[in-house]
N, C-alpha and C positions, 0 to 999 in steps of 0.2 A: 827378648825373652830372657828372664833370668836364669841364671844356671842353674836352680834346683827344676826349674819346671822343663830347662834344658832337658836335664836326666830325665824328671818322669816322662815326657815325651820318648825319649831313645827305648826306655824300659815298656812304654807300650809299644812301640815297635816292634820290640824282640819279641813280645809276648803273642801278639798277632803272627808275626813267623813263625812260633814253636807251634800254631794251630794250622795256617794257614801251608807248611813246608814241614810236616812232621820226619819226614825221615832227611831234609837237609838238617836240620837243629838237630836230631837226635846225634849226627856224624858230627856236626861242628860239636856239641857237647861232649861227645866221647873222644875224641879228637884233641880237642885245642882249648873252647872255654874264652878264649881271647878275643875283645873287642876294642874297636875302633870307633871314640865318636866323635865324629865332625858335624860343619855345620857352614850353611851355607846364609847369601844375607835375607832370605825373605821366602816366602812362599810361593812365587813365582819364579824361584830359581831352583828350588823343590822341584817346582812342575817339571822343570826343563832338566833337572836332572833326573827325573824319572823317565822321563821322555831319552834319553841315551842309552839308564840302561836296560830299556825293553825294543828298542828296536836291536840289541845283542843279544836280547833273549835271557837275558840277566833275573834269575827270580828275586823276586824282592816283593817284600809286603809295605803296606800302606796305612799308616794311622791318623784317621782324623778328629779332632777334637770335638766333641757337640758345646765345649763347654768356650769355644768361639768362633762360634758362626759355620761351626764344621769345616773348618783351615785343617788343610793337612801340614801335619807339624813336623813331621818324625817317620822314614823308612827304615825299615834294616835288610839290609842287602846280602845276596849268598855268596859265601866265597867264591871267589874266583880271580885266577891273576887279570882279567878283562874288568871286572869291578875294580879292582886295584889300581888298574891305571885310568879307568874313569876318576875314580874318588882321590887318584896323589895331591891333586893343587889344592885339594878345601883345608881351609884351617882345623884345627880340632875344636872340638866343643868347649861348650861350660863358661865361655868367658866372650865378652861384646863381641859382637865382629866390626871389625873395625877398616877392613880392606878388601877390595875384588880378589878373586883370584881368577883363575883360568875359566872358569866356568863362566862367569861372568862375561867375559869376553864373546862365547856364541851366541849368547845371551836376546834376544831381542824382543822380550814382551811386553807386559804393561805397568804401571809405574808400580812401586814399592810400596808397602802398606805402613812401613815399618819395622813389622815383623818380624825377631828372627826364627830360622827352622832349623834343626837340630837333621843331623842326617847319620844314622846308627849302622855303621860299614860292623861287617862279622868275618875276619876272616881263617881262615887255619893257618896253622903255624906248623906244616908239616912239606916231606920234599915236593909232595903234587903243585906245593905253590910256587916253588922257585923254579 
C-alpha cells in the first residue's frame, strides 16, 4: 500500500474513533493531539493484531475499505500503556514494510495477500502514560 493511501487509511481510522469513542478522542484531543502510525505486513496481521487488543479490552475502532473488497486497512487504538506495549515491535508507517516484527512471530493465519495495513496507535503524552 502506498504511503499516501497509508495515511488516508490511518485518517479514516481516527475519524471512526472521534464517532465511535467520543469522549476517549475528545481527552486524547484536549490532552495530547499526538499520534503514532505504524504498520503491520498484511491484513491478516491486522486481524491478529486486533484480536490482542480486544481480548485486553483495548478500545479501538475499525476501518474498512469498500473500495477493496472491504479489507480492513486501518485501526486507531485508545491510549493506553497496554496498547503501547502491544504496538512497540511494529515498524512505523508511510514507507514498504519490508520485515517481521514481533507480531508476526504469534502470528499463525492464512497466507498474505500482499497487502499492506496501516495501523493508527493514538496515544497521550501525559504522566497517566508513564
Amino acid at each position: 500500500m502506498s504511503a499516501g493511501y497509508q495515511a488516508t487509511q490511518s485518517a479514516h481510522s481516527l475519524a471512526e474513533f472521534s464517532i465511535e469513542h467520543p469522549s476517549l478522542y475528545q481527552e486524547w484531543y484536549k490532552h495530547s493531539k499526538a499520534l503514532t502510525l505504524l504498520s503491520v505486513k498484511d491484513e491478516h496481521h491486522l486481524l491478529y493484531l486486533i484480536k490482542q487488543l480486544t481480548e485486553k479490552n483495548i478500545p479501538l475502532s475499525i476501518f474498512i475499505e469498500p473500495d477493496i473488497k472491504n479489507q480492513v486497512t486501518a485501526i486507531a487504538i485508545a491510549p493506553s500503556l497496554e496498547a503501547k506495549k502491544i504496538c512497540s515491535s511494529l515498524p512505523l508507517a508511510l514507507k514498504e514494510y519490508h520485515k517481521p516484527k514481533q507480531i508476526h512471530k504469534h502470528f499463525t493465519g492464512t497466507q498474505s495477500n500482499g497487502q499492506e495495513d496501516v495501523v493508527s496507535c493514538n496515544w497521550f503524552n501525559n504522566s497517566r502514560m508513564r
